[in-house]
C-alpha positions in Angstrom: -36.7 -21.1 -21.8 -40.5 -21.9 -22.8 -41.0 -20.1 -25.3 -37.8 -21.2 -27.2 -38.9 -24.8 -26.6 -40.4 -27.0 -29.1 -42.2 -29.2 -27.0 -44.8 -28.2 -24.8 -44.3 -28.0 -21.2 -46.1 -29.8 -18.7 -48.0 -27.9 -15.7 -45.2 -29.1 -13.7 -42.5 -28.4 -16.0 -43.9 -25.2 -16.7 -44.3 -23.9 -12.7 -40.3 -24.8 -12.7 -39.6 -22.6 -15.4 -41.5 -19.9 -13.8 -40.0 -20.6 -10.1 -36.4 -20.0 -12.2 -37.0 -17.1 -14.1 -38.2 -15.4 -11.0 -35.2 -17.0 -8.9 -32.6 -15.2 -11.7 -34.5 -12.2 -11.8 -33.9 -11.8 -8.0 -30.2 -13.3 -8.2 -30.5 -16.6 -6.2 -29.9 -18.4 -9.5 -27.4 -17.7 -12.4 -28.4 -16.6 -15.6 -29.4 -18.0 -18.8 -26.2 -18.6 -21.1 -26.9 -18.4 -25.2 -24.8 -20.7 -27.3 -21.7 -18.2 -27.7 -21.2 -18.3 -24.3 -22.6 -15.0 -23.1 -25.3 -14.3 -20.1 -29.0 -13.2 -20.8 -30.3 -10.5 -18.9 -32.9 -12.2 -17.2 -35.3 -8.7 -17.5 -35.1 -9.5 -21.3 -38.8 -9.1 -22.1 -40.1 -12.4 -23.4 -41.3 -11.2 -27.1 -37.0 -10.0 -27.6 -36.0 -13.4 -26.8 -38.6 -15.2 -28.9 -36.5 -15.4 -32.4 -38.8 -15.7 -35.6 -39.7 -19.0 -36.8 -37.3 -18.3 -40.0 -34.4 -17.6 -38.0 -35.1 -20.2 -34.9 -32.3 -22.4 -34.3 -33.7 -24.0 -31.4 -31.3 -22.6 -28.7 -31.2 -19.9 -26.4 -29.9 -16.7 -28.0 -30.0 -13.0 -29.3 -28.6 -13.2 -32.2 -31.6 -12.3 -34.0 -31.5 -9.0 -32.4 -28.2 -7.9 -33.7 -27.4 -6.4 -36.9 -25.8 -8.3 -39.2 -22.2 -7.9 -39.9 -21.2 -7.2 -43.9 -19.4 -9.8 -45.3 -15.4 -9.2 -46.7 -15.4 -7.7 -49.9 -19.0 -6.4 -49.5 -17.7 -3.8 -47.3 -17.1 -0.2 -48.3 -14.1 1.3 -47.0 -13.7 5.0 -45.5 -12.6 6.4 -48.5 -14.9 5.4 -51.1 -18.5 5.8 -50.5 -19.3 3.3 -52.4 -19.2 -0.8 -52.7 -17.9 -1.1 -55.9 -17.2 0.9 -58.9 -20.7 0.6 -60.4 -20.8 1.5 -64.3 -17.3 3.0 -64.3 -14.5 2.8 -66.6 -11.1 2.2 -66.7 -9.0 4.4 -68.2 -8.8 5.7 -71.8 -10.2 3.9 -74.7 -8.2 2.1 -77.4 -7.3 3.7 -80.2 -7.9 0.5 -82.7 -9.9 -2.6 -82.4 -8.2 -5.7 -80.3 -9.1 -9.1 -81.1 -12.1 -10.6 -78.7 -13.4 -7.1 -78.0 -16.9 -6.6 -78.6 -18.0 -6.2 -82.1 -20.5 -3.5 -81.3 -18.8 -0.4 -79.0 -14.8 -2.3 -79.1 -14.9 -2.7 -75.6 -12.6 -5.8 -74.4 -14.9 -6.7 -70.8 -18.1 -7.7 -72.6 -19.6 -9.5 -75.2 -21.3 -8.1 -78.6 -24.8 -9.7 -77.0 -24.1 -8.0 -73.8 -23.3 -4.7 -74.9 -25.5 -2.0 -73.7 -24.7 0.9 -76.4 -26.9 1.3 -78.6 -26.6 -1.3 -81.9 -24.6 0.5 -84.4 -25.4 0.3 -88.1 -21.6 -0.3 -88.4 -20.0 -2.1 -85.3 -16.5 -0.9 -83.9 -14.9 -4.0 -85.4 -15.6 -2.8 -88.9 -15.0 0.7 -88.7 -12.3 1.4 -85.8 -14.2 4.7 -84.8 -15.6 5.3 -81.4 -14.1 2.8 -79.6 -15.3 3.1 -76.0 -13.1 1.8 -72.8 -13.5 -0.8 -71.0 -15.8 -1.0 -67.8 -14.3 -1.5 -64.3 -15.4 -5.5 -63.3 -15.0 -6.7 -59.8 -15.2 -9.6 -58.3 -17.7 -8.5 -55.3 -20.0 -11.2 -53.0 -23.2 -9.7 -52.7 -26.2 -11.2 -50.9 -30.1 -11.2 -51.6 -30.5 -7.8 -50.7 -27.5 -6.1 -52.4 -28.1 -7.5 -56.0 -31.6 -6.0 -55.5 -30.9 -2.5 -53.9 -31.4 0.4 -56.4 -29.0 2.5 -55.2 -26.2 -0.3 -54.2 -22.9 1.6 -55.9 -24.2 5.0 -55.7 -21.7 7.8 -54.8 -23.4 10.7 -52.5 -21.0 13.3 -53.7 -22.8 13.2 -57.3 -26.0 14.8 -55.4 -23.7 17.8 -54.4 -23.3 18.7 -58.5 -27.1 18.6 -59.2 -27.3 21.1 -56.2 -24.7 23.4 -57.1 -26.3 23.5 -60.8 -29.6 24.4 -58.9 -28.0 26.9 -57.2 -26.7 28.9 -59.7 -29.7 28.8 -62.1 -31.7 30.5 -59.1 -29.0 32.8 -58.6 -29.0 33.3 -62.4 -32.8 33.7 -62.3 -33.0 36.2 -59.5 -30.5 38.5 -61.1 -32.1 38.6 -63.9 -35.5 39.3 -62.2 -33.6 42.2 -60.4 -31.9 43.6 -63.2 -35.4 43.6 -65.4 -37.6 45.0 -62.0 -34.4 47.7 -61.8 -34.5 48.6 -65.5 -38.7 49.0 -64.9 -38.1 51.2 -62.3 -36.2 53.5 -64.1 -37.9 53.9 -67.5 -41.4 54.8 -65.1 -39.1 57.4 -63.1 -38.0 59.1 -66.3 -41.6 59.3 -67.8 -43.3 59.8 -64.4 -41.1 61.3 -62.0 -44.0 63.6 -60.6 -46.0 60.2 -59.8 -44.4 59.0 -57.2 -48.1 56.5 -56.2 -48.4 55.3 -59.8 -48.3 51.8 -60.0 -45.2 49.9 -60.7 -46.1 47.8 -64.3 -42.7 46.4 -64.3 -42.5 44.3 -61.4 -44.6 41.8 -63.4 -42.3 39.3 -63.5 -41.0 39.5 -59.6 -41.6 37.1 -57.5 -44.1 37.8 -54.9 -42.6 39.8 -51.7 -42.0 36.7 -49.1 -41.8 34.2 -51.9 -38.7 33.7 -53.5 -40.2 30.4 -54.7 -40.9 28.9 -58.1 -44.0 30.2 -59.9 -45.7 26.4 -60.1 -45.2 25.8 -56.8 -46.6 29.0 -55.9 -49.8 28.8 -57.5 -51.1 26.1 -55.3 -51.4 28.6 -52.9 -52.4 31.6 -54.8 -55.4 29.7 -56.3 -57.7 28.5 -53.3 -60.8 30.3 -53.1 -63.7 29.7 -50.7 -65.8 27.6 -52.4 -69.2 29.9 -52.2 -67.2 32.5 -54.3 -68.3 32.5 -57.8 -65.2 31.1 -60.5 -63.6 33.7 -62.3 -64.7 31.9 -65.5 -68.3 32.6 -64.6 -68.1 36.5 -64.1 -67.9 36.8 -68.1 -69.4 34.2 -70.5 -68.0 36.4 -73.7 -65.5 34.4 -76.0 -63.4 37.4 -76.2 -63.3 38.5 -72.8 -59.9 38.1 -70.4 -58.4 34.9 -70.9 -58.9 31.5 -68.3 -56.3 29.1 -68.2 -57.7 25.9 -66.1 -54.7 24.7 -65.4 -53.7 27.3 -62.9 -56.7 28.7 -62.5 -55.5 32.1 -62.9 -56.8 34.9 -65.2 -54.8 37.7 -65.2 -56.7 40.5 -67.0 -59.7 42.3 -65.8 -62.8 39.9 -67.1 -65.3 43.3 -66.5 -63.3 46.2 -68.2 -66.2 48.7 -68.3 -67.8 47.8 -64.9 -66.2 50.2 -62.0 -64.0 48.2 -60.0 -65.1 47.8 -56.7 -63.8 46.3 -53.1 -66.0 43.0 -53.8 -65.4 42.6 -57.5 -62.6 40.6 -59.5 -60.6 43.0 -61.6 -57.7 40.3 -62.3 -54.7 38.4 -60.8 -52.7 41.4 -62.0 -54.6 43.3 -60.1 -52.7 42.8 -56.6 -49.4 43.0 -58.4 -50.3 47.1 -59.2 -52.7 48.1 -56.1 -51.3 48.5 -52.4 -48.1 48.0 -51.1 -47.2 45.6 -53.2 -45.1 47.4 -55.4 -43.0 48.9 -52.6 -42.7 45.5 -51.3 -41.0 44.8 -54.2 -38.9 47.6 -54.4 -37.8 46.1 -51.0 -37.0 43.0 -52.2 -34.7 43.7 -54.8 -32.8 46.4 -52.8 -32.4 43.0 -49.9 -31.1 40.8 -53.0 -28.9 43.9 -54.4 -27.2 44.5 -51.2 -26.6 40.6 -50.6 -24.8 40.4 -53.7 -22.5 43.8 -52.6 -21.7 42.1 -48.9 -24.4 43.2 -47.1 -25.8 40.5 -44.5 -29.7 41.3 -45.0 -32.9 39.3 -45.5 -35.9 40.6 -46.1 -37.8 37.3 -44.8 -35.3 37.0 -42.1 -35.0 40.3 -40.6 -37.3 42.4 -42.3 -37.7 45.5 -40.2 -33.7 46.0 -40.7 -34.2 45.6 -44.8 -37.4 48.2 -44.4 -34.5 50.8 -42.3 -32.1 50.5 -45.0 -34.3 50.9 -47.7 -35.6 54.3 -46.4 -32.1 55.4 -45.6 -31.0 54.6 -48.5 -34.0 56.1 -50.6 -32.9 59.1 -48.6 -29.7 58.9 -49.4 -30.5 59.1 -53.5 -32.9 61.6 -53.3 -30.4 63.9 -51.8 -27.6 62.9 -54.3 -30.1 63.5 -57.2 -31.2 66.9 -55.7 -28.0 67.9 -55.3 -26.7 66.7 -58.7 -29.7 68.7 -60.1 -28.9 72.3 -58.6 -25.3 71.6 -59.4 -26.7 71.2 -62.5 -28.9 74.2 -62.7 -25.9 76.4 -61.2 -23.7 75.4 -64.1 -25.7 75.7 -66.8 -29.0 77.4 -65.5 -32.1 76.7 -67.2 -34.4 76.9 -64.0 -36.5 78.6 -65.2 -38.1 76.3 -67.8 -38.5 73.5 -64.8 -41.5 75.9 -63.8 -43.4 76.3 -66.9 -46.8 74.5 -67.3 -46.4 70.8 -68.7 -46.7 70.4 -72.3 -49.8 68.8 -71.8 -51.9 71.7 -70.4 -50.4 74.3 -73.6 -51.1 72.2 -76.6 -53.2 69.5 -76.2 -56.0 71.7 -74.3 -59.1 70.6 -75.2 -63.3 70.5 -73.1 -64.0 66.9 -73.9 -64.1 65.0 -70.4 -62.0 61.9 -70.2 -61.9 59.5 -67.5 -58.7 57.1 -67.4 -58.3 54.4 -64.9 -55.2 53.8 -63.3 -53.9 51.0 -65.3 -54.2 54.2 -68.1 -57.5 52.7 -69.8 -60.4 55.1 -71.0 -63.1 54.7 -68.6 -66.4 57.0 -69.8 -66.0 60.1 -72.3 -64.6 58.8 -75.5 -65.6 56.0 -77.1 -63.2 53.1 -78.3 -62.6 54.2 -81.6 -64.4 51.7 -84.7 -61.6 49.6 -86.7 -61.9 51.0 -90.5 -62.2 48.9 -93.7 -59.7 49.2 -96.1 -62.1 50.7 -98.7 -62.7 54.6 -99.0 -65.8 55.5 -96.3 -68.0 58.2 -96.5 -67.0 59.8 -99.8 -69.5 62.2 -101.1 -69.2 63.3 -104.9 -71.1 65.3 -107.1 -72.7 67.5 -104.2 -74.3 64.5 -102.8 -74.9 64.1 -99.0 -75.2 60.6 -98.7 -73.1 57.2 -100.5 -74.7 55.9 -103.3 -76.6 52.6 -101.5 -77.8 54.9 -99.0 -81.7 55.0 -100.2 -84.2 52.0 -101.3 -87.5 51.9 -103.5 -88.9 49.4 -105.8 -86.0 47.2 -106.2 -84.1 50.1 -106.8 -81.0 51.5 -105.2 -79.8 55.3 -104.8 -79.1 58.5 -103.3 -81.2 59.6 -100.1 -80.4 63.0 -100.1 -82.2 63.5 -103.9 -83.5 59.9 -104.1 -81.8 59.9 -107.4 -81.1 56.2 -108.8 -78.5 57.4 -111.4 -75.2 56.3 -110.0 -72.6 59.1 -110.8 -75.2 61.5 -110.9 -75.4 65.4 -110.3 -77.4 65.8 -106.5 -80.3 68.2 -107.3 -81.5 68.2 -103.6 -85.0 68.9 -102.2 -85.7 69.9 -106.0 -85.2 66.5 -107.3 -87.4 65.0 -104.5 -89.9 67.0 -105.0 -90.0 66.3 -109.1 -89.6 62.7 -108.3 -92.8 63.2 -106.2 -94.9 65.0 -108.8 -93.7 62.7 -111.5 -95.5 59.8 -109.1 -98.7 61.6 -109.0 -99.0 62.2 -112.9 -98.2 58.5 -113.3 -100.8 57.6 -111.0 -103.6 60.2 -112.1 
């Protein structure tokens, strides 16, 4: 054909080629033949029977547009998934050194300046310890490409281990999540059983309901912001305020503690984990992974209005078992009566000073965070004084304000011994 020719064509020549392609495209003319004796389909666009300059022999052909065959020897079989047995050895190692072995790790396939251990301060030779086997060596042909591939002798089924090991740390992982959120749940029952909309503090470290993902990867999306919002780093300049780690971008306590928490304000990426429904969603989720583990084909992501009907049929469930288990109880051994009286908080701690405590149990306005006291005695009066010695100040002098005395130790004579100290004055100055 002309493209496949190296001369080029005449007008002539080249109005015959064209009269013959169209003459075997319409079947008045027989086709093409390449040089293994086969016919070209004479609809063969152009640009597939143009071979490559690198690959051109000169003749008519599609050889370049068939994959190549693997050589003998190069070719895997069915039951090895592999080409050769790359890095692998044979057998067990000797027990002593042989003679021509290498010097270094005692193995008999290599040489002490091809060894790849690591150099030993004592070689096998010397010491006879440690001896490793010798490596599997075969005789394989491989081309350009093979010597060159990185994973040429690479078995598949070693993946399968690295994901079973990944599959039971996450399994490990989530137990232990559902165990510690369980174990949370219960301590806050026992000390708040009449607050049933308290916060839950212990699912801190569950996952997020609708990600069961890892905690790096989820921070990517927890930490976009719109860009006009202002960074939680700027809301409180104070060294000692809540804590900003720029890596995540997350601060998790409140950087504002006095300021009333608001809709619009920041009060912390712990925040969401204690407010709204996130607790219960929570609750959820480790009942879903609680009854997977017992049998139970349910997924919260995947079906979760089913997970939500089992969950409130089964709260049902335990609040009649512990209501029941609680008369039975109170029938056996009575005691009723005492479930009536007034907590213990009402009879002996009652008291008119108004405090205000937020949910998270933090004193909000009426008291005052107490003042961290020195470990020397404060506020020691002796002698009748009022006041500490250091408490008054006059001509260079120090003393007692509430006699203006400037004898340390001394006995406090009161408004007397002010007003001597003043008449003493006036004599001096007259």
């Amino acid at each position: 054909m002309s493209s496949l020719q190296s001369n080029r064509l005449t007008k002539e020549e080249y109005r015959k080629q064209k009269d013959l392609d169209a003459a075997r495209k319409a079947g008045t003319a027989p086709a093409a033949i390449d040089d293994e004796g086969n016919e070209i389909n004479p609809h063969t666009p152009q640009f597939m029977l143009n071979a490559p300059w690198y690959v051109d022999t000169g003749k008519v052909s599609l050889k370049h547009q068939r994959a190549p065959v693997k050589r003998k020897g190069a070719k895997f079989t069915a039951d090895d998934n592999y080409w050769y047995a790359r890095g692998k050895r044979a057998g067990p190692a000797a027990t002593k050194y042989r003679k021509g072995a290498c010097e270094n790790c005692g193995a008999l396939t290599h040489k002490t300046k091809d060894c790849m251990e690591r150099p030993r301060k004592k070689g096998a030779r010397w010491t006879g310890e440690d001896i490793q086997a010798d490596e599997i060596v075969q005789n394989v042909d491989l081309d350009w490409d093979e010597k060159r591939d990185r994973w040429n002798g690479y078995d598949s089924k070693e993946h399968d281990k690295v994901i079973e090991e990944y599959s039971k740390i996450e399994d490990a992982r989530r137990e232990a999540k559902a165990s510690e959120l369980d174990r949370g749940s219960s301590l806050k029952t026992e000390l708040q059983q009449d607050d049933d909309d308290d916060d839950d503090k212990y699912a801190d470290e569950a996952d997020m309901p609708g990600q069961h993902v890892n905690q790096k990867t989820r921070t990517t999306i927890r930490n976009l912001r719109i860009r006009e919002d202002t960074a939680k780093y700027l809301l409180n300049l104070d060294t000692e305020s809540a804590h900003y780690d720029p890596k995540t971008r997350s601060m998790r306590a409140n950087p504002l503690p006095n300021r009333e928490s608001d809709d619009g304000t920041f009060a912390g990426d712990n925040f969401t984990r204690y407010t709204g429904d996130s607790t219960e969603m929570a609750k959820v989720q480790m009942f879903a992974w609680q009854a997977a583990d017992r049998g139970t084909e349910v997924h919260l992501q995947a079906n979760p209005t089913q997970v939500a009907l089992l969950h409130k049929e089964f709260e049902g469930k335990k609040d009649k078992v512990r209501d029941s288990t609680q008369q039975s109880i109170l029938e056996k051994y009575g005691g009723a009566e005492h479930l009536e009286s007034l907590p213990k908080e009402l009879l002996l701690a009652q008291t008119e000073n108004y405090v205000e405590y937020s949910r998270t149990g933090r004193v909000i306005k009426g008291q005052e965070r107490a003042k961290a006291k020195s470990k020397y005695e404060e506020d020691v009066f002796v002698n009748n004084h009022q006041s500490v010695w250091g408490s008054y100040w006059a001509d260079g002098q120090w003393g007692y304000h509430c006699c203006r005395s400037f004898m340390k130790n001394s006995y406090c004579t009161g408004q007397a011994g002010i007003d001597a100290q003043k008449a003493s004055a006036q004599l001096l100055q007259s």
